[in-house]
PDB file of N, CA, C, O and CB in Angstrom:
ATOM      1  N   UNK A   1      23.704  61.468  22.281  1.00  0.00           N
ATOM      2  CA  UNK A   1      24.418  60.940  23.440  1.00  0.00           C
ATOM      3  C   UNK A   1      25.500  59.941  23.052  1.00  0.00           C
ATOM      4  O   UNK A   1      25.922  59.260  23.987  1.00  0.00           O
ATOM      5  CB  UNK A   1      23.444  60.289  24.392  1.00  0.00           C
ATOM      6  N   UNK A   2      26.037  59.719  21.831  1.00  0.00           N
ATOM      7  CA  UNK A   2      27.067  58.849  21.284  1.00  0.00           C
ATOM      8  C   UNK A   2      27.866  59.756  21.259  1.00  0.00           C
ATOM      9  O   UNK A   2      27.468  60.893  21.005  1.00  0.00           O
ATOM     10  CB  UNK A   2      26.919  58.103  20.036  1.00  0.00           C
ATOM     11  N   UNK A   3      29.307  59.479  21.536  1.00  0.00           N
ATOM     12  CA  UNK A   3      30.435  60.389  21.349  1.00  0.00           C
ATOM     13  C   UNK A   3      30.960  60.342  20.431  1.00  0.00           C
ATOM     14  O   UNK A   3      30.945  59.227  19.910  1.00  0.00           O
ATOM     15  CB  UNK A   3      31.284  60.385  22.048  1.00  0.00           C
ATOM     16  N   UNK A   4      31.572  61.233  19.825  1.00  0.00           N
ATOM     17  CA  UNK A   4      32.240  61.705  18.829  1.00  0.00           C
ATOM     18  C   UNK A   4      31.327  61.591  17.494  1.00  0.00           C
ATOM     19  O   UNK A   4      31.892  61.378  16.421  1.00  0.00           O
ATOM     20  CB  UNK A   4      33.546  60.985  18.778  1.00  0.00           C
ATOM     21  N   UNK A   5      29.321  61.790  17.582  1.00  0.00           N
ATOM     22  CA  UNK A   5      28.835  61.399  16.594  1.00  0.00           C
ATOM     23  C   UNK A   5      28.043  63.174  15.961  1.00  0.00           C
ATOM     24  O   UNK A   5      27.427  64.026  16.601  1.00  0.00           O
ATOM     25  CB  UNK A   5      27.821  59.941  17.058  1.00  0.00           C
ATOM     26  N   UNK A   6      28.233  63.148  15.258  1.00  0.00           N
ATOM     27  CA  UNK A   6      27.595  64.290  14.839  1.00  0.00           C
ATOM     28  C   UNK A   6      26.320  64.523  15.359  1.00  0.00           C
ATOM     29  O   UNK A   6      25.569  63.549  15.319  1.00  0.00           O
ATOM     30  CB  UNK A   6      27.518  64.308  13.558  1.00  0.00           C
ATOM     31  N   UNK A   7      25.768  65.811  15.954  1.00  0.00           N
ATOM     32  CA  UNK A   7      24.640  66.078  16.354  1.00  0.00           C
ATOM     33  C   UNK A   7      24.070  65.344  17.484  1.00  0.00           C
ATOM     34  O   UNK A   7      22.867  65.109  17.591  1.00  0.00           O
ATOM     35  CB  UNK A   7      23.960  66.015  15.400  1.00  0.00           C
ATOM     36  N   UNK A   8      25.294  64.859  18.633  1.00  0.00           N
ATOM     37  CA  UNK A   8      25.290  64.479  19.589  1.00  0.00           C
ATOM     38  C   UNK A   8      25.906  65.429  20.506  1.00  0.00           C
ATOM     39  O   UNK A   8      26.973  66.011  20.304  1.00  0.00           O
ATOM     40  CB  UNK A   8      25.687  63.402  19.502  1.00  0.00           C
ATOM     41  N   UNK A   9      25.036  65.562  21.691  1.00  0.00           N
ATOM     42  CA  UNK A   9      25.680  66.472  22.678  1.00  0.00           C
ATOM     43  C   UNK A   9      25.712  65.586  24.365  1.00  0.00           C
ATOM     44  O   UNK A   9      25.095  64.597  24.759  1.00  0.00           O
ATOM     45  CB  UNK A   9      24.624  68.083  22.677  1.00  0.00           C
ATOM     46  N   UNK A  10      26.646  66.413  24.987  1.00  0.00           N
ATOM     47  CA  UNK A  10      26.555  66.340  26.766  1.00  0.00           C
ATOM     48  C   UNK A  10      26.007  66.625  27.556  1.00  0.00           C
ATOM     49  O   UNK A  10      25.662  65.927  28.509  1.00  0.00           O
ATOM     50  CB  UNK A  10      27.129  66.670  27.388  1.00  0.00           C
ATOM     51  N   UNK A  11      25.706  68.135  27.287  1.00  0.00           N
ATOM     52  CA  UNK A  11      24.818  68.707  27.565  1.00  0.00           C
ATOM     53  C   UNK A  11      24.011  69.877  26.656  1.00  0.00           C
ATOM     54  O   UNK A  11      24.570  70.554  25.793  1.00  0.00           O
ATOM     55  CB  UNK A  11      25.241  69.001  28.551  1.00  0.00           C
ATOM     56  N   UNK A  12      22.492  69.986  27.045  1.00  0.00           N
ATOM     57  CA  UNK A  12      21.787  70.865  26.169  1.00  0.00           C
ATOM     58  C   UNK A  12      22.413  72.744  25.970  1.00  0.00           C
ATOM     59  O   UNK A  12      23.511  73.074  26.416  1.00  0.00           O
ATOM     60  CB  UNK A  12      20.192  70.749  26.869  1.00  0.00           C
ATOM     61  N   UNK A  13      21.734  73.470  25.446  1.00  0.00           N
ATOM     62  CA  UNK A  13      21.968  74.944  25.345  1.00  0.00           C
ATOM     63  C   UNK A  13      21.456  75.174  26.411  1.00  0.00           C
ATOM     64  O   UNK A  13      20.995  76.300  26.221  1.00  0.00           O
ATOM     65  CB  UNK A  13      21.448  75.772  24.241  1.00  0.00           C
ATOM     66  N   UNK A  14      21.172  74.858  27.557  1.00  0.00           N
ATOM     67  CA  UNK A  14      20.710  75.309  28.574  1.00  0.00           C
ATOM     68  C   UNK A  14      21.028  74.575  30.390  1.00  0.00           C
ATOM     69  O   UNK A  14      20.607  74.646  31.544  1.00  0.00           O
ATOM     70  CB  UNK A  14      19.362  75.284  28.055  1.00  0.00           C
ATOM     71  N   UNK A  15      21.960  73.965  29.624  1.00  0.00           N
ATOM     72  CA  UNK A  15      23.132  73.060  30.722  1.00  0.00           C
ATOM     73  C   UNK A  15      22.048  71.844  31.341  1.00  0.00           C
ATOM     74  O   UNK A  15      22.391  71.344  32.413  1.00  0.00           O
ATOM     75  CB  UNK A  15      23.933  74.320  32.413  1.00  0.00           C
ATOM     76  N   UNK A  16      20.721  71.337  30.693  1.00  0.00           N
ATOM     77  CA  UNK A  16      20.666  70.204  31.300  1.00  0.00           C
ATOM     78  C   UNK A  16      21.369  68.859  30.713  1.00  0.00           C
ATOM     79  O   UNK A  16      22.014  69.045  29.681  1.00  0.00           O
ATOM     80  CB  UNK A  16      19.389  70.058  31.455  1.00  0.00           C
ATOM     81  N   UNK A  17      21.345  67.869  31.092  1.00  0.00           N
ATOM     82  CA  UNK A  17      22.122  66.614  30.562  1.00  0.00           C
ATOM     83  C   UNK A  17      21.389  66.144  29.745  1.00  0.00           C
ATOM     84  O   UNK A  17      20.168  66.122  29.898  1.00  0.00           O
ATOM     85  CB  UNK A  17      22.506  65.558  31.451  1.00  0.00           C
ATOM     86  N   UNK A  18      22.187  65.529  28.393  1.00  0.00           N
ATOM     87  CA  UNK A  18      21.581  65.153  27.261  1.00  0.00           C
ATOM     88  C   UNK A  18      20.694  63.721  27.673  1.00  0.00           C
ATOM     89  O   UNK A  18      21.307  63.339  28.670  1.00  0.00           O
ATOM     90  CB  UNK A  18      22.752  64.983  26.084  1.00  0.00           C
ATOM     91  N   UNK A  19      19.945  63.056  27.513  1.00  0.00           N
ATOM     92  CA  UNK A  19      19.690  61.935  27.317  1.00  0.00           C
ATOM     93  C   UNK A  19      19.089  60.732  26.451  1.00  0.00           C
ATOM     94  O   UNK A  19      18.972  61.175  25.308  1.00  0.00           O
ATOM     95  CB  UNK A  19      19.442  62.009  27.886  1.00  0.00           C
ATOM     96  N   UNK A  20      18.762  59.725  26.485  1.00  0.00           N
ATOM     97  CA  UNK A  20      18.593  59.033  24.916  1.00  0.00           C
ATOM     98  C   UNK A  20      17.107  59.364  25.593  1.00  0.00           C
ATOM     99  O   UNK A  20      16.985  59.355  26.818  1.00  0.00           O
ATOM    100  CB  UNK A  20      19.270  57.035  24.290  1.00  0.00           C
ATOM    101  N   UNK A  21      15.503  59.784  24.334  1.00  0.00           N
ATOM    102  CA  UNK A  21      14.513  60.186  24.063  1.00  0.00           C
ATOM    103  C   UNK A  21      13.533  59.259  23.361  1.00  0.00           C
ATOM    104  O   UNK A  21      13.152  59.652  22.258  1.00  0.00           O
ATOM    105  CB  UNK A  21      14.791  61.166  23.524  1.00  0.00           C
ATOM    106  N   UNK A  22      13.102  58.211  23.759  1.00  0.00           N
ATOM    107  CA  UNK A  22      11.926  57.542  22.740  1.00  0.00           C
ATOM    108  C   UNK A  22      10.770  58.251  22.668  1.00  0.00           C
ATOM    109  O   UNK A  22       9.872  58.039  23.482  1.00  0.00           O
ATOM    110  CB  UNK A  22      11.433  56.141  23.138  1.00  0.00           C
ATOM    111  N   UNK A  23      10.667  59.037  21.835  1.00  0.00           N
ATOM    112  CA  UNK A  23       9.377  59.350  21.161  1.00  0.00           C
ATOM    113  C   UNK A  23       8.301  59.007  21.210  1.00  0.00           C
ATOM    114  O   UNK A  23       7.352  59.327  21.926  1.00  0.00           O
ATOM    115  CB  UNK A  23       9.352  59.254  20.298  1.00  0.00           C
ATOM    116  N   UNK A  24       8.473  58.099  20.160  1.00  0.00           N
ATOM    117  CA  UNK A  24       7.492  57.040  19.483  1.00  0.00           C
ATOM    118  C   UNK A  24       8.205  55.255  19.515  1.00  0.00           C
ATOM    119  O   UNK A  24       9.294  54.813  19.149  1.00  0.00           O
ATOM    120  CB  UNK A  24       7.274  57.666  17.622  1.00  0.00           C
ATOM    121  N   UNK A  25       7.119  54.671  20.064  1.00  0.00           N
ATOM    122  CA  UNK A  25       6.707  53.175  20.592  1.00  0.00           C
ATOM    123  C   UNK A  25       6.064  52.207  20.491  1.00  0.00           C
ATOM    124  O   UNK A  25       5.155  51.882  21.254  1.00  0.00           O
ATOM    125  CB  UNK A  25       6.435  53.072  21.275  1.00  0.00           C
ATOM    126  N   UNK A  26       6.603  51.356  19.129  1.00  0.00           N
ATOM    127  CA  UNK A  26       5.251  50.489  18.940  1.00  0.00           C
ATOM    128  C   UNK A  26       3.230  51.553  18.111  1.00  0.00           C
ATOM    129  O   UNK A  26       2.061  51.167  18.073  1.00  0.00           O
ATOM    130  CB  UNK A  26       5.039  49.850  21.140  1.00  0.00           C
ATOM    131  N   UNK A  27       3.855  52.721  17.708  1.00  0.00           N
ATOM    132  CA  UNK A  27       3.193  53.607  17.381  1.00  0.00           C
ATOM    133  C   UNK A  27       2.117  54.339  18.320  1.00  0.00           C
ATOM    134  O   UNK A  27       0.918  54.368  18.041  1.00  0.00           O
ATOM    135  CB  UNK A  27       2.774  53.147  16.414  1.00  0.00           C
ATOM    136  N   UNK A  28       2.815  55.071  19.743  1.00  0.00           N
ATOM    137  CA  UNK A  28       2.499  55.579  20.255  1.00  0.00           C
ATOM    138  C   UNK A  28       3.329  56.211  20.520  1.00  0.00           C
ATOM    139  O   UNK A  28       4.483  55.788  20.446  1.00  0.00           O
ATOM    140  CB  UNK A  28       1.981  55.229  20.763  1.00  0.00           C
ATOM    141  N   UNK A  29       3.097  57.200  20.843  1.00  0.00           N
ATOM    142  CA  UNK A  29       3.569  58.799  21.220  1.00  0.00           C
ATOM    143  C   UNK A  29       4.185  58.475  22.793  1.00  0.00           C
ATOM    144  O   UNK A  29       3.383  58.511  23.726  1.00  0.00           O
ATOM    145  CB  UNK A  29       1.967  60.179  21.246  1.00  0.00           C
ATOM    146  N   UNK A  30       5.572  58.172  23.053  1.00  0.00           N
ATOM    147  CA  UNK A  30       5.660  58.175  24.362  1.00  0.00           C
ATOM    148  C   UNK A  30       6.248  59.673  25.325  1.00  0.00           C
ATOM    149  O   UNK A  30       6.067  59.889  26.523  1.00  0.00           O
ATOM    150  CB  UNK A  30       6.532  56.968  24.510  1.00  0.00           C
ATOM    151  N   UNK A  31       6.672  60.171  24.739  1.00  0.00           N
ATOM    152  CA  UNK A  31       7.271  61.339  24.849  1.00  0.00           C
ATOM    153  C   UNK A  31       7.601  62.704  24.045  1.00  0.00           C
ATOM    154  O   UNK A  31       7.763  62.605  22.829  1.00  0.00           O
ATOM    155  CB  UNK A  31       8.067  60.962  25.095  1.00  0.00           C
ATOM    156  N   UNK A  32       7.723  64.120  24.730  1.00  0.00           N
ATOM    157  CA  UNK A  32       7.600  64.935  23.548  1.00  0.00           C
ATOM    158  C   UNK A  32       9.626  65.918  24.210  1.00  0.00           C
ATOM    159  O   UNK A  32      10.109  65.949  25.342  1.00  0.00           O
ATOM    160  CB  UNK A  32       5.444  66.215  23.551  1.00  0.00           C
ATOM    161  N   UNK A  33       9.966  66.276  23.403  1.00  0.00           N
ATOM    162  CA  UNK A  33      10.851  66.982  23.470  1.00  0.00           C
ATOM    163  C   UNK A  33      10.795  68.726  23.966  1.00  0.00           C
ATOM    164  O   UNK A  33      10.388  69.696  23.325  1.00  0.00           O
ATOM    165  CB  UNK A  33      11.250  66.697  22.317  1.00  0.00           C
ATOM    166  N   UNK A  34      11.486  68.630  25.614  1.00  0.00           N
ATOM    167  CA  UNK A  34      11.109  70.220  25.634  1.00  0.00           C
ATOM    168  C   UNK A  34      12.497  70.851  26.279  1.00  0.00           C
ATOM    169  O   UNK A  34      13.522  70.393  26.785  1.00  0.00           O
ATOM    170  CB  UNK A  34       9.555  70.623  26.721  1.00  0.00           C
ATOM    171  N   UNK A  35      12.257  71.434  26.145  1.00  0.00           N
ATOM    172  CA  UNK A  35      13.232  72.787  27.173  1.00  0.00           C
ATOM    173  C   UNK A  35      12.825  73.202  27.858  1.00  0.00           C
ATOM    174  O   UNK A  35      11.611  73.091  28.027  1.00  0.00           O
ATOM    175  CB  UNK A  35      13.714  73.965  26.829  1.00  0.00           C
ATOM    176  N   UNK A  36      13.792  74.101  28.850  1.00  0.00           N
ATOM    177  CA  UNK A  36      13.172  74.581  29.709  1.00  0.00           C
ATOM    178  C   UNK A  36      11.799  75.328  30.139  1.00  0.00           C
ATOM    179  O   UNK A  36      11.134  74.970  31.111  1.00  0.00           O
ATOM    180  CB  UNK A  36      13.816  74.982  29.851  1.00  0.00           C
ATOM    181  N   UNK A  37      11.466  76.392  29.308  1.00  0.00           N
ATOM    182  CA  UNK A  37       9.983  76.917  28.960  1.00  0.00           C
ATOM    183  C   UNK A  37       8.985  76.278  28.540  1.00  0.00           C
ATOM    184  O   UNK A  37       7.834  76.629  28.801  1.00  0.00           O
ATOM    185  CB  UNK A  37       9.939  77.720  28.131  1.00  0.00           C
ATOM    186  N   UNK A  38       9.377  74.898  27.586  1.00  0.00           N
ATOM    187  CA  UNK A  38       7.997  74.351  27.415  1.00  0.00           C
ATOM    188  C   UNK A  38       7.680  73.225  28.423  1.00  0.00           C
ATOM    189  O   UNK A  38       6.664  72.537  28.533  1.00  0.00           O
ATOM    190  CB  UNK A  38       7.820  73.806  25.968  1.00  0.00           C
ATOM    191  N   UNK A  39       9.192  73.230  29.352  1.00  0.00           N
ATOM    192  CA  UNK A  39       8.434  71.996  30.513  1.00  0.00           C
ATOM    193  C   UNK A  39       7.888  72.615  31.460  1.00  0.00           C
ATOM    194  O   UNK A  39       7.074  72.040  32.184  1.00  0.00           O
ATOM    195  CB  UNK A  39       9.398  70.912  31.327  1.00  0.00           C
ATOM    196  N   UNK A  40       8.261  74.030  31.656  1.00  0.00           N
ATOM    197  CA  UNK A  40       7.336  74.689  32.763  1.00  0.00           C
ATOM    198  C   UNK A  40       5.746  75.140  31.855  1.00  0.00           C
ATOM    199  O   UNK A  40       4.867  75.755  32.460  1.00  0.00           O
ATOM    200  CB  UNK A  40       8.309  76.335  33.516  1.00  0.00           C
ATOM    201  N   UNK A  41       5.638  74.888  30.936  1.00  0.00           N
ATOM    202  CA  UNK A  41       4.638  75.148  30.479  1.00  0.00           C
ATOM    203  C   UNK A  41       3.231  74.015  30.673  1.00  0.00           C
ATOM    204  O   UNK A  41       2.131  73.938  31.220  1.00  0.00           O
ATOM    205  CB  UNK A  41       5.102  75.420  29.241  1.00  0.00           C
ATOM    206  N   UNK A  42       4.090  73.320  29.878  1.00  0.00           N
ATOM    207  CA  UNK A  42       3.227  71.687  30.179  1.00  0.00           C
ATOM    208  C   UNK A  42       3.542  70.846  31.947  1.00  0.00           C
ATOM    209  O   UNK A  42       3.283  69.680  32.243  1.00  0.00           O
ATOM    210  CB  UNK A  42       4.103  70.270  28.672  1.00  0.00           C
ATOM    211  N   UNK A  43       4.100  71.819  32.759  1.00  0.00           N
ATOM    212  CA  UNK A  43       4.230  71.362  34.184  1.00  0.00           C
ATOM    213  C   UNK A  43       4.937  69.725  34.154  1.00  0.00           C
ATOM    214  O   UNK A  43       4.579  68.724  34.775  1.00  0.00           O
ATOM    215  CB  UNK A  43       2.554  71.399  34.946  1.00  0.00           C
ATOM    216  N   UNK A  44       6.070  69.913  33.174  1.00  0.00           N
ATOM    217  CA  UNK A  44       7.070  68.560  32.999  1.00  0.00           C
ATOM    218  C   UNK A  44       8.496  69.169  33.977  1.00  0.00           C
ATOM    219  O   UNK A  44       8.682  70.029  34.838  1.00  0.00           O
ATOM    220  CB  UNK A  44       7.577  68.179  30.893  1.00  0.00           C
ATOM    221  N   UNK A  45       9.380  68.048  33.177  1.00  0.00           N
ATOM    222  CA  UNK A  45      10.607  68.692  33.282  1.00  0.00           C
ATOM    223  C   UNK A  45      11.182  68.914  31.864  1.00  0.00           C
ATOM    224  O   UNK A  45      10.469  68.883  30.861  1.00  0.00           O
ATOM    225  CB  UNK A  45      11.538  67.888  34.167  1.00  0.00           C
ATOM    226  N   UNK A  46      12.455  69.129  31.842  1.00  0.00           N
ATOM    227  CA  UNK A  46      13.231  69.823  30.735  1.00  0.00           C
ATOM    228  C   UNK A  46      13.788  68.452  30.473  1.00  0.00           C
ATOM    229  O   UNK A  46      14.269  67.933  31.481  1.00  0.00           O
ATOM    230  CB  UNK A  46      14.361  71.200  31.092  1.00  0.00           C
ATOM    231  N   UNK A  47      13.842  67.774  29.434  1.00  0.00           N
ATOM    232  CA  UNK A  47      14.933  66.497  29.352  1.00  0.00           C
ATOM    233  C   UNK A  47      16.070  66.989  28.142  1.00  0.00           C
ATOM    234  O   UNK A  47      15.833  66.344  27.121  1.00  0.00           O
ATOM    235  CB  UNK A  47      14.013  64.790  28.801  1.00  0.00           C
ATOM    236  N   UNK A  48      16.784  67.572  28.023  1.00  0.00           N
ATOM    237  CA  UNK A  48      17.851  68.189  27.439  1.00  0.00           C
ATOM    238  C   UNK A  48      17.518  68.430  26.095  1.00  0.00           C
ATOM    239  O   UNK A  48      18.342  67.972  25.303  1.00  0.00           O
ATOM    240  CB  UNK A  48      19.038  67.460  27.564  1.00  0.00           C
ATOM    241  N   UNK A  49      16.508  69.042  25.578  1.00  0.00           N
ATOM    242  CA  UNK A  49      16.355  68.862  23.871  1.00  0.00           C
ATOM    243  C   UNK A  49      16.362  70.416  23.716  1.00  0.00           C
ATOM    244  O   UNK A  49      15.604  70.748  22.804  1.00  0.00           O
ATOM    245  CB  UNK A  49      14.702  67.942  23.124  1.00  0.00           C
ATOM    246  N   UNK A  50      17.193  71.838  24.528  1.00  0.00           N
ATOM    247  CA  UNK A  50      16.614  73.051  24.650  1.00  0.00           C
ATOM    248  C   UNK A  50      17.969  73.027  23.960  1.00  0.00           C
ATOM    249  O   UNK A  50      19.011  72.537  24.394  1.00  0.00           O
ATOM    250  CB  UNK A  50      16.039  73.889  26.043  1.00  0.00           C
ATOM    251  N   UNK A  51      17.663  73.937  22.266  1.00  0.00           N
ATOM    252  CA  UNK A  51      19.204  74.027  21.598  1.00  0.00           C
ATOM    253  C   UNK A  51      19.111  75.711  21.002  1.00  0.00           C
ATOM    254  O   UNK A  51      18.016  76.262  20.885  1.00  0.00           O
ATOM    255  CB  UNK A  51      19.506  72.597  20.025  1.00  0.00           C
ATOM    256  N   UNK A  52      20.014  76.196  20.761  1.00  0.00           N
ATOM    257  CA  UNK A  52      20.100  77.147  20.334  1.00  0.00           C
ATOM    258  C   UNK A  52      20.623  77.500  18.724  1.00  0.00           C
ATOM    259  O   UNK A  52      21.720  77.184  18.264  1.00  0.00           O
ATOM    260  CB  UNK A  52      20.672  77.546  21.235  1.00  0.00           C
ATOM    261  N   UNK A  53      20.064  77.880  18.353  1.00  0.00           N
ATOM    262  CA  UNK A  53      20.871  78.668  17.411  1.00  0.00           C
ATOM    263  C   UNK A  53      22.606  79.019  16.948  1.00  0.00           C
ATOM    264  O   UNK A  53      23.576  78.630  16.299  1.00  0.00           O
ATOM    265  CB  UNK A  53      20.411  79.660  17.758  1.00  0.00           C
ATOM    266  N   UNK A  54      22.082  80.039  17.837  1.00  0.00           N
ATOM    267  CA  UNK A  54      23.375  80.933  18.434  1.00  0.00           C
ATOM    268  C   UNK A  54      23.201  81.587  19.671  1.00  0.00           C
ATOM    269  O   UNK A  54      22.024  81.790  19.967  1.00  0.00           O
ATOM    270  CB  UNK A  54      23.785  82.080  17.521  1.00  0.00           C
ATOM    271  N   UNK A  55      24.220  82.046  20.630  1.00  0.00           N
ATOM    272  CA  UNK A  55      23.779  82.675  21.574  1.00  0.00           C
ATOM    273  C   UNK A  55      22.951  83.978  21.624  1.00  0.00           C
ATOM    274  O   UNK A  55      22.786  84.571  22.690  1.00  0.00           O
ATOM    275  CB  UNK A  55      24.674  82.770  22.113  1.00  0.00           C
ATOM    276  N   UNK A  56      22.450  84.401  20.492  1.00  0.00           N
ATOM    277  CA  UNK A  56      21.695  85.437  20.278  1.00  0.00           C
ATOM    278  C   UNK A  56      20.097  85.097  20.288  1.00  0.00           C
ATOM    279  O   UNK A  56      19.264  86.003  20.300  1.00  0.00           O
ATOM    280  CB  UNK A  56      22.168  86.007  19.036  1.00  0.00           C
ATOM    281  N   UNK A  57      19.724  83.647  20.281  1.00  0.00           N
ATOM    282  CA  UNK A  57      18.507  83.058  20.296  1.00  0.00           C
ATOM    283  C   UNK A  57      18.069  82.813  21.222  1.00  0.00           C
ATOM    284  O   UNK A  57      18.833  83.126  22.135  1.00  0.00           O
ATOM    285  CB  UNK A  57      18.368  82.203  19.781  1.00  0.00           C
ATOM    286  N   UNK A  58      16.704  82.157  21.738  1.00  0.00           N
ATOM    287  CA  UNK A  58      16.672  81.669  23.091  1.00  0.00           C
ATOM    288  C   UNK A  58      17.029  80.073  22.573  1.00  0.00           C
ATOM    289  O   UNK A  58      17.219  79.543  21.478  1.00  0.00           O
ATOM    290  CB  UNK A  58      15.054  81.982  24.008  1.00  0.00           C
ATOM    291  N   UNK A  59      17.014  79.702  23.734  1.00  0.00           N
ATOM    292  CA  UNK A  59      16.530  77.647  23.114  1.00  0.00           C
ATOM    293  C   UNK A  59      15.439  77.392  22.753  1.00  0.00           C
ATOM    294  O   UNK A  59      14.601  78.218  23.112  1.00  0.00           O
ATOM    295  CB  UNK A  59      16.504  76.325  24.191  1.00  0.00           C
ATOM    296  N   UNK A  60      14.958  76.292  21.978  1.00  0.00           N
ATOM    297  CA  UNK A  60      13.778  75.965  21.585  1.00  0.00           C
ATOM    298  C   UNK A  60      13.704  74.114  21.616  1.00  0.00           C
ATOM    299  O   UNK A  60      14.733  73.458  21.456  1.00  0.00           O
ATOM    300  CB  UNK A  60      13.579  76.742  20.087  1.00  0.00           C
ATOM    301  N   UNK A  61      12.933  73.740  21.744  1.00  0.00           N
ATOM    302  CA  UNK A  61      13.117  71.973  21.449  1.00  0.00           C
ATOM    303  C   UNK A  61      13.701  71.884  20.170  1.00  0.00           C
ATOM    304  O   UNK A  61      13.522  72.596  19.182  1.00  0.00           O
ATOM    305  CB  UNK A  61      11.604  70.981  21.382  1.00  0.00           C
ATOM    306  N   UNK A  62      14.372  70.974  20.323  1.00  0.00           N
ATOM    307  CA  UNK A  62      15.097  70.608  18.724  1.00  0.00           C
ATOM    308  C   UNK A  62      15.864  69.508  19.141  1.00  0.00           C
ATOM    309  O   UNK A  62      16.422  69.352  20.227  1.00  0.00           O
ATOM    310  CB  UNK A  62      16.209  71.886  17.890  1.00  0.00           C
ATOM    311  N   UNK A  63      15.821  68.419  17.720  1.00  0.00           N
ATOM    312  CA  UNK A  63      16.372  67.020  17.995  1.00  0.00           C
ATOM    313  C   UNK A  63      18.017  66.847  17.961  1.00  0.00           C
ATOM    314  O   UNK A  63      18.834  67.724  17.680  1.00  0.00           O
ATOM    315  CB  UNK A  63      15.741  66.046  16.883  1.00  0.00           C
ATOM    316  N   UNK A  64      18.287  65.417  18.341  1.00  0.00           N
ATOM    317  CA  UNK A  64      19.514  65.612  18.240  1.00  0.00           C
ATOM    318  C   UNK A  64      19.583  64.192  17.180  1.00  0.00           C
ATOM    319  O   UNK A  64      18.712  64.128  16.313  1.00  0.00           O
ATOM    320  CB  UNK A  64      20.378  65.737  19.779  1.00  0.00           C
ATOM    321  N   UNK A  65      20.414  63.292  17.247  1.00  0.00           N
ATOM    322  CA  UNK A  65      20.450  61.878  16.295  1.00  0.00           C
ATOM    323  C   UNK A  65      19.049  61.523  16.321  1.00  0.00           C
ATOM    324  O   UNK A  65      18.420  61.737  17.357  1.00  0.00           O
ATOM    325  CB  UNK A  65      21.446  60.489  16.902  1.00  0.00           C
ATOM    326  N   UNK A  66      18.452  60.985  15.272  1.00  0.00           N
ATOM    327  CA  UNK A  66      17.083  60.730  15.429  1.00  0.00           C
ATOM    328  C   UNK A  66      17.584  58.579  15.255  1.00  0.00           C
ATOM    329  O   UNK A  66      18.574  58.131  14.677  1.00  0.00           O
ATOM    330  CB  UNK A  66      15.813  61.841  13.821  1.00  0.00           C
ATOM    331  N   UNK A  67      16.899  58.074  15.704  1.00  0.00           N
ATOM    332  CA  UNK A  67      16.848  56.335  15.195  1.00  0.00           C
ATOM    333  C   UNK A  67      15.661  55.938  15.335  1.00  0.00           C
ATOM    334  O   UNK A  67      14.753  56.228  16.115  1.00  0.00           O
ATOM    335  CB  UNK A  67      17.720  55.205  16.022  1.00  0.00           C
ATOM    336  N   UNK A  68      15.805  55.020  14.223  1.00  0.00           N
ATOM    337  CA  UNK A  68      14.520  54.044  14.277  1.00  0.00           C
ATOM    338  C   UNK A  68      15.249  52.837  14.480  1.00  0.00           C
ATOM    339  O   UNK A  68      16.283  52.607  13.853  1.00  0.00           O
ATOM    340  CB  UNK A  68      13.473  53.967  12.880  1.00  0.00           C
ATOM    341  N   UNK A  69      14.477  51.576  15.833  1.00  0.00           N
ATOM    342  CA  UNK A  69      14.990  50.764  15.876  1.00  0.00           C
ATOM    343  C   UNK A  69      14.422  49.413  14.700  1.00  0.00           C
ATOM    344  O   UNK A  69      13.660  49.387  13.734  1.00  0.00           O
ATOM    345  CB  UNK A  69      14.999  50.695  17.208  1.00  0.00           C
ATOM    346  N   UNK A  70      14.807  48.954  15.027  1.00  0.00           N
ATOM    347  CA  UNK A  70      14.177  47.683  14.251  1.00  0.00           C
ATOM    348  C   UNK A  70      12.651  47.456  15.219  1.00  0.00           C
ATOM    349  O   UNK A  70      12.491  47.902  16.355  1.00  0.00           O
ATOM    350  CB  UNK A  70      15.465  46.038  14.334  1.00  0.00           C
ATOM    351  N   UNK A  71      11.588  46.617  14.396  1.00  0.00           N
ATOM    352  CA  UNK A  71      10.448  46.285  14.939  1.00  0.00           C
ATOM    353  C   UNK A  71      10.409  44.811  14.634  1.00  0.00           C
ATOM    354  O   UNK A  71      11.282  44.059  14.200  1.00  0.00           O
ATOM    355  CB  UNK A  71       9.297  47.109  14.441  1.00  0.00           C
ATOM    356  N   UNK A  72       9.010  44.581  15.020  1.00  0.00           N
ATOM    357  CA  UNK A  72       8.685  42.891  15.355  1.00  0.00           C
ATOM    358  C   UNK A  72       8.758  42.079  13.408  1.00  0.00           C
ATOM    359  O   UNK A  72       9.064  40.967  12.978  1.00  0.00           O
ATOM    360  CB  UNK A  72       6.385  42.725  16.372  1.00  0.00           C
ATOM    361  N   UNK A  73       8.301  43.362  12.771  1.00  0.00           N
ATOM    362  CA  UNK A  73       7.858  42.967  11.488  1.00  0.00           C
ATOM    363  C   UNK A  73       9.221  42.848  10.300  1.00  0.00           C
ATOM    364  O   UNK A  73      10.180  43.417  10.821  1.00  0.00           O
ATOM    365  CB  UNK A  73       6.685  44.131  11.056  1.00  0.00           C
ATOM    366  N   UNK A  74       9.514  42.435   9.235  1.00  0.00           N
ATOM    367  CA  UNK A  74      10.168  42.671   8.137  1.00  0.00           C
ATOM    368  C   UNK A  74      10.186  44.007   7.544  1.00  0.00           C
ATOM    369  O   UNK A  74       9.877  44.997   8.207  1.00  0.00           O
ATOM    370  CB  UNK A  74       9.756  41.869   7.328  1.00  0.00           C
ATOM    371  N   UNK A  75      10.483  44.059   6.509  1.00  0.00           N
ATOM    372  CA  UNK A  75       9.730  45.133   5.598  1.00  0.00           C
ATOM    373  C   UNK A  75       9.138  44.797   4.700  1.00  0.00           C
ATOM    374  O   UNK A  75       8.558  45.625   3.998  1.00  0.00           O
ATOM    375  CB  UNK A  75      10.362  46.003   5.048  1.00  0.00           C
TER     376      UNK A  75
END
């Protein structure tokens, strides 16, 4: 969702809107990445992570910029 950043998009392979995704939180699992088929699967919604290949593929979840922010600790 940064512009002009590599492996940032507007919208997904499946025209929903990209959005920023926390995952993981303080080391919990807050969220999982789906597309359209796996949010009707798991009875979610789609939050834009449905990418393709090529148009010869279907979409599948797949990431886009990954970050780790900083935490409470040093290293």
């Amino acid at each position: 969702t940064i512009p002009g950043l590599s492996g940032s998009y507007r919208v997904d392979d499946e025209g929903e809107k990209a959005k920023s995704t926390v995952l993981i939180q303080k080391g919990r699992l807050q969220e999982l990445m789906y597309d359209r088929t796996a949010a009707k699967r798991w009875d979610t919604h789609s939050n834009g992570h449905g990418r393709r290949v090529s148009y010869r593929y279907p979409a599948i979840p797949r990431m886009s910029n990954t970050f780790i922010q900083a935490g409470e600790y040093t290293p």
